[in-house]
C-alpha positions, 0 to 999 in steps of 0.5 A, a space after each residue: 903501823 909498824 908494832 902491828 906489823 910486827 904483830 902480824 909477823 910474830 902471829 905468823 912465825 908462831 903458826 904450825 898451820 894457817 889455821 892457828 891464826 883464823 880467830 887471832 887478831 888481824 882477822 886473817 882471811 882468804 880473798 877472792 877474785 883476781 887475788 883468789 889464793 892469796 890471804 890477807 890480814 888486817 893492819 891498819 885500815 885500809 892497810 893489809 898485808 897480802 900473803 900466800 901459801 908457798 906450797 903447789 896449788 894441789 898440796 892444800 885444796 879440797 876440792 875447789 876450797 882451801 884446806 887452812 890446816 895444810 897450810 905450813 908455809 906462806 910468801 909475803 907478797 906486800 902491803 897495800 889498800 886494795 879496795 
């Protein structure tokens, strides 16, 4: 799992915004629920890497969606199966 770590954490760096990385490996996505606002991408099933934007809530949403490309700065929050 490491290497694919390593992966995600090299994809991230190399993003001017999040959505340079929505067709990349690792299947980026938003979630929903009591983790809405938080992003995770896939490492090694059922494993996920959980991140967030590290801006104000008002600096990248529209309306009531997420405006990826506003995205220029995320946290690390941790690995974990949530399901």
């Amino acid at each position: 799992m490491a290497d694919v770590i390593a992966r995600r954490f090299a994809n991230l760096r190399a993003a001017t915004v999040l959505e340079d990385l929505r067709n990349l490996p690792g299947r980026h996505h938003e979630l929903g629920g009591k983790r809405k606002g938080q992003f995770a991408a896939d490492l090694i099933h059922p494993k996920r890497l959980i991140y967030s934007p590290d801006h104000e809530l008002e600096v990248y949403m529209e309306g009531n969606a997420i405006n990826w490309s506003k995205i220029t700065k995320i946290k690390i929050i941790e690995i974990i199966d949530y399901h």
